[in-house]
C-alpha positions in Angstrom: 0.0 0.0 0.0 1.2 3.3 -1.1 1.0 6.2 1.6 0.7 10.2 0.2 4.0 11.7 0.6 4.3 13.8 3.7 4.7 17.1 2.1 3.4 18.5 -1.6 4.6 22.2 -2.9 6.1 23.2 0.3 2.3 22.3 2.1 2.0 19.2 4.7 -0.2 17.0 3.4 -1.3 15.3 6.5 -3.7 17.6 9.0 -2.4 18.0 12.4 -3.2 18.0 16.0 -4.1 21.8 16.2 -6.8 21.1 12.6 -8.2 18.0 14.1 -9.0 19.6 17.4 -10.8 22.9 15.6 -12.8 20.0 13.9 -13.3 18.3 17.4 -14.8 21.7 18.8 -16.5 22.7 16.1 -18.2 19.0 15.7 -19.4 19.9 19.6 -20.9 23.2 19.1 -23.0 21.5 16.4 -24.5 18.8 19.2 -24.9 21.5 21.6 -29.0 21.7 20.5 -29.3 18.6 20.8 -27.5 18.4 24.2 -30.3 20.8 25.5 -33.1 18.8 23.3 -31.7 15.5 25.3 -31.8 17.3 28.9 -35.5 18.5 27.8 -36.6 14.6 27.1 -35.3 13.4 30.0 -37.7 15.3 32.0 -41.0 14.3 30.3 -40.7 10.4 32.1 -38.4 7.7 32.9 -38.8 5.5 29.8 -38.4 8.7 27.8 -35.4 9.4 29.5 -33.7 5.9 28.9 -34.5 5.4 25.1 -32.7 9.4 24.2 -30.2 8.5 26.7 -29.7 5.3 24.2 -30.1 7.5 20.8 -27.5 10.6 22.6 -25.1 7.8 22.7 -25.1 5.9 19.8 -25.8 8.9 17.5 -22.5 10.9 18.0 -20.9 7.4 16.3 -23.6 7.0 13.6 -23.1 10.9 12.9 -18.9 10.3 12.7 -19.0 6.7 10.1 -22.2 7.9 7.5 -20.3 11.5 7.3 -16.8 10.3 7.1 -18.0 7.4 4.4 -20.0 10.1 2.6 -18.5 12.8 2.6 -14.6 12.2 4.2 -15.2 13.7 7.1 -17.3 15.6 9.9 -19.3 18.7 9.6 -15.9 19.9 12.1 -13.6 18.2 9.5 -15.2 19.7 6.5 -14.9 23.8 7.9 -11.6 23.0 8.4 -10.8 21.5 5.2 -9.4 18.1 5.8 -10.8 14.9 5.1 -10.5 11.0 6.1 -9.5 8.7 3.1 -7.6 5.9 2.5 -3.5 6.2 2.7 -3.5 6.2 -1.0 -5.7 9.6 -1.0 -8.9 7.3 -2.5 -12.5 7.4 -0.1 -13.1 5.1 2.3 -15.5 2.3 2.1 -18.1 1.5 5.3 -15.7 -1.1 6.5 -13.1 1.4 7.2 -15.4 3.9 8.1 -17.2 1.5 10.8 -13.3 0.6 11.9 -12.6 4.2 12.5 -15.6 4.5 15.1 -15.0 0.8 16.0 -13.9 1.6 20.0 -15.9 5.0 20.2 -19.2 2.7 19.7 -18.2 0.0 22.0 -17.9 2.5 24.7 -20.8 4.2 23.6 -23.4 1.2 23.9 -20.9 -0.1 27.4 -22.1 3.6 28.7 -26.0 3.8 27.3 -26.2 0.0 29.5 -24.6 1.6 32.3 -26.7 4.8 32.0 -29.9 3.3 31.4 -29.6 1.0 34.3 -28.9 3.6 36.5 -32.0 5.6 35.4 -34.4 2.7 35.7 -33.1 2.4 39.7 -33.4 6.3 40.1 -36.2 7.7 42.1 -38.3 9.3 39.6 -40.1 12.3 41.0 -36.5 13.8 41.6 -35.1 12.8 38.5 -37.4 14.3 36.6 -37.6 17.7 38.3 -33.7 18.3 38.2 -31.6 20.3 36.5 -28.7 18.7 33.9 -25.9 18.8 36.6 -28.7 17.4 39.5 -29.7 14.5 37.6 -25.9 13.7 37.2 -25.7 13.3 41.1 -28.9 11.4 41.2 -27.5 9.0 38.8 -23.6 8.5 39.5 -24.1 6.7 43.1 -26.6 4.4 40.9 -23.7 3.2 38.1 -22.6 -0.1 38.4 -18.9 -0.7 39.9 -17.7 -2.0 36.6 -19.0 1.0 35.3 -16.1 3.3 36.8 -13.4 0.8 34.9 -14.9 1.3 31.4 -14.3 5.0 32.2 -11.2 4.3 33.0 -10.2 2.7 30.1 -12.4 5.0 28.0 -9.4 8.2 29.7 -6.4 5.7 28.7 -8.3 5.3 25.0 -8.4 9.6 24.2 -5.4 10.2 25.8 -3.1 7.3 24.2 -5.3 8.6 21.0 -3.5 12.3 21.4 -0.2 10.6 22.2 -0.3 8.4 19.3 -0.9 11.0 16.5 1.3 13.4 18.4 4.3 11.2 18.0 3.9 10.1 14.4 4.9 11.7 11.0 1.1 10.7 9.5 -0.5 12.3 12.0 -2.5 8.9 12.3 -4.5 8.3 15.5 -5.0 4.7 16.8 -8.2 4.7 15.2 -6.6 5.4 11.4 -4.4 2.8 12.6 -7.3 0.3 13.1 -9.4 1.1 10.0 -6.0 1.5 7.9 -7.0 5.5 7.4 -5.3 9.0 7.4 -6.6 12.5 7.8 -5.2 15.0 5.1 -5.3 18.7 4.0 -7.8 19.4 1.4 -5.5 21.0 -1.1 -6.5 23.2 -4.3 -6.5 21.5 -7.6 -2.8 20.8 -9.0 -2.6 21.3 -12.7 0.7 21.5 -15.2 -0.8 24.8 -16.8 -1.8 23.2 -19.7 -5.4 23.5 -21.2 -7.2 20.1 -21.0 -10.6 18.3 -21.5 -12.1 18.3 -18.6 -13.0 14.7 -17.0 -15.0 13.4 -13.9 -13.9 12.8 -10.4 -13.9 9.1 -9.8 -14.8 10.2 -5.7 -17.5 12.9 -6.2 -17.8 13.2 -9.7 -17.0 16.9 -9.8 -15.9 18.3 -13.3 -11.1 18.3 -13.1 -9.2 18.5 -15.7 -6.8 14.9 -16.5 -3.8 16.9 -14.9 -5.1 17.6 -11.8 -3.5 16.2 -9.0 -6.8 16.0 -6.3 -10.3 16.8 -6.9 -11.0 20.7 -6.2 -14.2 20.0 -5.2 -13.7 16.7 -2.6 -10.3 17.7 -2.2 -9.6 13.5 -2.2 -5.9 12.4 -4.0 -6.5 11.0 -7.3 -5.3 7.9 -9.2 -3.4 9.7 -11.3 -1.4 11.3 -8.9 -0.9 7.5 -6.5 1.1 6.7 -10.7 3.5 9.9 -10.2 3.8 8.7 -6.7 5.0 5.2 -8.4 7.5 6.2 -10.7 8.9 8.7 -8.8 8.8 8.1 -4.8 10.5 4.7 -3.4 7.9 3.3 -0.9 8.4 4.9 2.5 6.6 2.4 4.8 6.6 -1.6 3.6 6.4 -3.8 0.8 3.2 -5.0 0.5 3.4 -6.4 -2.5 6.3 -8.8 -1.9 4.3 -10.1 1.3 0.7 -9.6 0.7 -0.4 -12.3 3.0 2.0 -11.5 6.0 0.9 -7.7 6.0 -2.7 -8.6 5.6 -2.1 -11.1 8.7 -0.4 -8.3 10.8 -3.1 -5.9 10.4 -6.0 -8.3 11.5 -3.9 -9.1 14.2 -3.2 -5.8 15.4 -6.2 -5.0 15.4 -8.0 -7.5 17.0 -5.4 -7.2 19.7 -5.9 -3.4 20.4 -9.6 -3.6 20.2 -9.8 -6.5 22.5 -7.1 -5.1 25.0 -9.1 -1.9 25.5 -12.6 -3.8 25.9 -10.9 -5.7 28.1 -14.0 -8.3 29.6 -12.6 -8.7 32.8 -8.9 -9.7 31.6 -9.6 -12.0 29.0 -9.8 -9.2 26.4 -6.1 -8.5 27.4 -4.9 -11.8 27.6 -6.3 -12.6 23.8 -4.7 -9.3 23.0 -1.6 -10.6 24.1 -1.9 -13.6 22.3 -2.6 -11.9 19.1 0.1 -9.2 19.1 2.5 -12.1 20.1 1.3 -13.5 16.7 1.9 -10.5 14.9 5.6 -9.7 16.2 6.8 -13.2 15.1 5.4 -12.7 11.7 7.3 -8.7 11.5 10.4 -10.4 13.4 10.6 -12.9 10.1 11.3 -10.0 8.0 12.6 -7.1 9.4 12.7 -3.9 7.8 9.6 -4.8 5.4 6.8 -5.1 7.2 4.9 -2.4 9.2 2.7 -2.8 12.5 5.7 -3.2 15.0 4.9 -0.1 16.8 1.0 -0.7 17.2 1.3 -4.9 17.7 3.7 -3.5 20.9 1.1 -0.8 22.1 -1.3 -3.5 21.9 0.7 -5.9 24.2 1.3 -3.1 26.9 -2.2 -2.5 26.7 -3.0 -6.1 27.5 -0.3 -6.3 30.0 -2.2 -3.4 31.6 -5.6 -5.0 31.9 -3.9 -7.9 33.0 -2.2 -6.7 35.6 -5.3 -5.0 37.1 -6.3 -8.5 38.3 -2.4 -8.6 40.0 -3.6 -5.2 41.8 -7.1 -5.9 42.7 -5.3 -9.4 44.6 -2.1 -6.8 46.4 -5.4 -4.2 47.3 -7.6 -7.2 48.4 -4.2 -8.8 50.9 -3.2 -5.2 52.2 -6.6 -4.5 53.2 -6.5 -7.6 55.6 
């Protein structure tokens, strides 16, 4: 698989921390009505309460995959002019775009179970007649224990997100690294200068000339321009082609490791995920220098070590307490 290269015409061609977190704020001040429609349902009853309290949950994640597989990106992402595709510059099918989201909605039906629970124990009267930050109270005591570790884990998902794409020339979060995604600028239109017939983006169909070098209307890479990146760039990251089946066997690896490592079920998550990223360094190990997913089939050991080890702490907490 080819990647973009990381600059084009003196511009960085992958978006950065400072772009994606406009995006993130600007992708929260579009939910804020429907925050305040949500705290307005959940004081008309109980079973009212519990069903938005499911749809305020899951819709954030339905919002992020049908925008990013339609249209390469959040309402945030597209005021800021960068877009999701695939490391090639192409869109992104609803595998990848599902990927993406993949840990976002398992901690978003993990906390519309807990919520909802909570709620149907609440007393209602009470419930109902507070405020947003009263009915928080009312509800937190009422969260199951295992509740509290989910949002745990939920803390060391963002913020090894933010460390991740901090610390990498791609800009790539763990979730690009998942659904095999990057986030790039949306750059103007390329062209040599010279007068051509104009032809049909293969992403959005927009009207480009055959010399363009991205779409000036999707702003998405195109073919044309992955061929210049062919005869002209070495690749930067692996051979893909000389070990098809090895890389497609480290990426499913990988990721069922990290995804199962940050669920976690009680430790066998992490021990799986061990298991699996084991798998995966012994297949990179074979050929060094080739293959790529070292860095994330190590993350997702430490990970599992983690959850593993919270067993070894609960044991130490449960001893010293005697």
């Amino acid at each position: 698989m080819k990647f973009l290269p990381l600059t084009k015409d003196g511009g960085k061609v992958y978006a950065g921390f400072w772009k994606r977190l406009a995006a993130g704020i600007i992708d929260l001040l579009v939910w804020l009505p429907f925050i305040f429609i949500f705290h307005y349902v959940q004081s008309i009853s109980i079973v009212a309460a519990m069903i938005a309290t499911i749809i305020f949950y899951l819709s954030f994640s339905i919002y992020n995959v049908c925008f990013n597989l339609k249209y390469g990106g959040s309402l945030g992402k597209l005021a800021v002019r960068i877009r999701v595709t695939k490391p090639n510059g192409q869109k992104i099918s609803l595998e990848e775009a599902l990927l993406r989201s993949s840990v976002e909605i398992v901690f978003s039906v993990f906390f519309a179970v807990t919520q909802v629970y909570a709620i149907s124990n609440v007393e209602p009267e009470s419930y109902l007649k507070a405020g947003f930050i009263e009915r928080t109270n009312l509800i937190l005591p009422l969260i199951p224990a295992y509740g509290n570790y989910a949002d745990i884990l939920n803390n060391i998902w963002y913020w090894s997100e933010m460390i991740v794409l901090l610390f990498n020339k791609r800009k790539r979060a763990l979730h690009d690294f998942i659904a095999g995604t990057v986030v790039i600028n949306k750059v103007k239109e390329v062209a040599t200068g010279i007068v051509a017939t104009p032809n049909q983006c293969p992403h959005c169909s927009g009207a480009i000339i055959e010399e363009a070098v991205t779409c000036k209307h999707c702003g998405v890479w195109l073919k044309s321009y992955n061929e210049m990146l062919e005869d002209k760039l070495p690749s930067t990251d692996y051979n893909d082609e000389a070990y098809p089946d090895e890389q497609k066997n480290i990426y499913k690896y990988t990721k069922i490791a990290l995804i199962l490592s940050l669920i976690w079920l009680a430790g066998l998550g992490s021990i799986i995920g061990i298991i699996y990223s084991r798998k995966a360094l012994k297949i990179i190990k074979a050929s060094p220098n080739i293959l790529s997913g070292k860095g994330m089939a190590i993350f997702s050991m430490i990970l599992g070590i983690i959850g593993v080890s919270f067993w070894g702490v609960v044991a130490v907490g449960a001893i010293i307490s005697k």
